[in-house]
C-alpha positions, 0 to 999 in steps of 0.5 A: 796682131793684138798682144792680148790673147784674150782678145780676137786675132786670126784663129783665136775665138773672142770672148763674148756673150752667147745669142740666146735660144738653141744653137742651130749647129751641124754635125760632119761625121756624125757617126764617128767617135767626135760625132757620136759624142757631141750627138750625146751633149746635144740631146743632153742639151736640148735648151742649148743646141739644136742639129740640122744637118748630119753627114756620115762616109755611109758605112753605118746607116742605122746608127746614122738613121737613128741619130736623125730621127733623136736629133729631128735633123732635117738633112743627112748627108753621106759621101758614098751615093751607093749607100742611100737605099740602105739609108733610106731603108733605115730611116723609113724603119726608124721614122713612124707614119705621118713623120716626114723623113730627113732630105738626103743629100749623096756623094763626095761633095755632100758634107762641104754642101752640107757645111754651107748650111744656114746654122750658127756652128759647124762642128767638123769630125769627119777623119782625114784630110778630106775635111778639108774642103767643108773646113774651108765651106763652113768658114767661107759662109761665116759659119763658127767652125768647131775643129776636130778634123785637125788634117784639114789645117795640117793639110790646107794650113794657108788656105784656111788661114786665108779665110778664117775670120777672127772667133771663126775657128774654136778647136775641139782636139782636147789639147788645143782646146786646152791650151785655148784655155790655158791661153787666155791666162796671159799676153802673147808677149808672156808665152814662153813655150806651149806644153802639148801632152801625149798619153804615149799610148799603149807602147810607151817605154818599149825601144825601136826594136821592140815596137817592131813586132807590135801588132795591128790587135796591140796597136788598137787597144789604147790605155785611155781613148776610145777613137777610131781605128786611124787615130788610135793607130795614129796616137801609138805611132805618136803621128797623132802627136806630131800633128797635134804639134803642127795644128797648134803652130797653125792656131796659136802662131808660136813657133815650133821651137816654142812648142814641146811634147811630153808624156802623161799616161794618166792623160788628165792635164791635156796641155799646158802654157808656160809663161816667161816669170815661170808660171805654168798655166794646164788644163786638166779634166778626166780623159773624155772628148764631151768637155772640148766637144761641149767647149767647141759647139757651146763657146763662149759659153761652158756647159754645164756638166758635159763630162765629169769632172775629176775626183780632189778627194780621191789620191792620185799620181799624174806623172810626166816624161820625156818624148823618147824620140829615137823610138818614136819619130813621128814628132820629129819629122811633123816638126821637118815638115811643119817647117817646110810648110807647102805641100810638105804636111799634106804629103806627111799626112796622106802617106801616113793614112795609107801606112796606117792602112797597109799595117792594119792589112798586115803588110807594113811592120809598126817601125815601117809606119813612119819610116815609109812617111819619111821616105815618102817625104824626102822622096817628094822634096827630091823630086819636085813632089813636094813643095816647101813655102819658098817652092823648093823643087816646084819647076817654076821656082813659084812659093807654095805657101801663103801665096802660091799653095792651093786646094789643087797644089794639095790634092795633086800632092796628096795623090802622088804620096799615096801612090808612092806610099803604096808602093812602098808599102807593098815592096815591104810586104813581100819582104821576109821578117827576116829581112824587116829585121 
């Protein structure tokens, strides 16, 4: 692996000069918050980008039918087949006479064909771990794959570093866009630690106890993001965080003792490089996902005026603080299961999905979130469940990672967590919240 961070390796995109002419791209999750934003950059930039393809879960049929008809895609896509009449139906109200309709493509596997299409960037904002197989489409088809879905690395880390080819794989999370940025500034041998940000969103400074009775209305309503409900959830939890800890592991290969978290609220410098003479290289910018967004599907190339830019001549005050971990232990156990590698991350993030479920149906309390994933976790590694990359409790003794792990080894991993963090999850809900406490 080249010293020079600059220079391509396995995730890191090259420095090069664009192709000239609109950009074919395609939009996974195209409804969705990343979605939603990167439709606006395009259509804000129509020299520069051109969409052909969108897939959406199906749960939003207008928005989707309207963003293809603005965009003049020539493909939609959605997961659940029973919601093609309604998409159908919207986009013949949307369309005039004469103007030949988007093909409709339906089903669970419909963004992974979709990811395959002939387009230069594949910009992947679908949430959760299902990303993962598109993740893995776009890249085998030597498409530039723009990421925001970070569970499908988390989940699928060696068989999507198996595949990805150098300058395939720009991040579009704002703090690894961030440090993507921050780490052109100097030599691999020069990175002392990576400093990834956290807003310590809408709880930070509360205690263990107290975040006990956070409701689901208080959990959504974050101080600076506008996201979907499960990483709005997650960003509370600081789950999102731990994530973000492992995807930066995964991108930039510095290991995870070399990778600190701490808390900004004003959320404006989005991560930050420390080199070995003491020099700290940040990233900084108002909190709005079109920069990172505009750095992924237009690189290497920046957009100009994708989003604001912040205001030097106005006083402010950015402030920092320690990761309180005793209140917030998300970090720590993404740190355990980042470590273990193999199926541990899958199993970390699928439990966490149906906590986060469970809690937004008011049958999970907030400190249950995580305390449920951890025991999930320690659960799946006593029993065989989970596998670490040297394939601690696998049966055959196989390593999981790197050579052994597959798309199967994940699926199956994924399926016992979420079953056994309903479980746990529904044993908590007929509890009193007395007995919570």
């Amino acid at each position: 692996m080249t010293d020079s961070l600059a220079d391509p390796h396995l995730l890191f995109p090259a420095v090069g000069a664009a192709s000239g002419g609109p950009r074919d791209l395609v939009i996974l999750g195209a409804t969705g918050s990343i979605g939603t934003q990167a439709a606006d950059v395009v259509l804000r930039n129509p020299d520069r980008f051109r969409v052909t393809g969108l897939s959406a879960a199906g749960g939003r049929p207008e928005l989707l039918a309207e963003q293809a008809h603005r965009l003049r895609v020539a493909t939609v896509a959605v997961a659940r087949p029973e919601a093609v009449p309604a998409l159908r139906a919207a986009l013949s109200a949307r369309y005039g006479a004469g103007e030949p309709l988007p093909e409709i493509l339906a089903g669970p596997d419909a963004a992974t064909e979709l990811a395959r299409s002939d387009v230069h960037t594949v910009l992947n904002g679908i949430t959760g771990s299902i990303g993962l197989a598109p993740t893995l489409a776009a890249l085998e088809a030597g498409r530039v794959l723009a990421l925001a879905n970070k569970e499908s690395l988390i989940v699928g880390g060696p068989l999507v570093r198996a595949v990805a080819k150098p300058g395939q794989i720009v991040p579009v999370d704002s703090e690894h866009s961030a440090l993507f940025q921050a780490l052109l500034g100097g030599r691999r041998r020069e990175v002392r630690k990576l400093v990834v940000t956290a807003s310590g969103g809408p709880f930070r400074g509360r205690t263990r106890a107290e975040l006990d009775r956070v409701t689901p209305e208080q959990a959504l309503a974050h101080p600076t993001w506008d996201m979907g409900p499960v990483v709005t959830v997650n960003s509370a939890t600081l789950v999102n965080k731990g994530l973000e800890v492992i995807e930066a592991h995964l991108l930039f290969d510095i290991p995870f003792e070399r990778i600190e978290v701490v808390v900004h609220p004003q959320s404006y410098i989005h991560s930050m490089v420390e080199f070995t003479d003491g020099s700290t290289l940040a990233q900084a910018s108002p909190p709005d996902m079109r920069l990172p967004i505009a750095l992924g599907i237009g690189w290497p190339d920046r957009v100009p005026d994708a989003a604001p830019g912040c205001a030097w001549d106005t006083a402010r005050t950015w402030e920092f603080f320690p990761l309180d971990e005793e209140a917030f232990p998300a970090v720590s156990l993404a740190r355990h299961v980042g470590g273990l590698g193999g199926t541990a991350p899958a199993v970390y993030n699928a439990a966490n999905e149906e906590c986060v479920d469970a809690f937004l149906a008011g049958k999970l309390p907030f400190n249950g979130i995580v305390d449920t994933v951890a025991e999930v976790v320690a659960e799946g590694l006593a029993s065989g469940a989970v596998t670490d990359r040297h394939g601690a409790g696998r049966p055959d003794g196989l390593p999981a990672a790197g050579t052994g792990l597959t798309v199967e080894d994940v699926l199956a991993a994924e399926t016992w967590a979420r079953a056994r963090a309903r479980e746990l999850a529904a044993r908590a809900a007929q509890a009193t919240p007395e007995a919570r406490a």
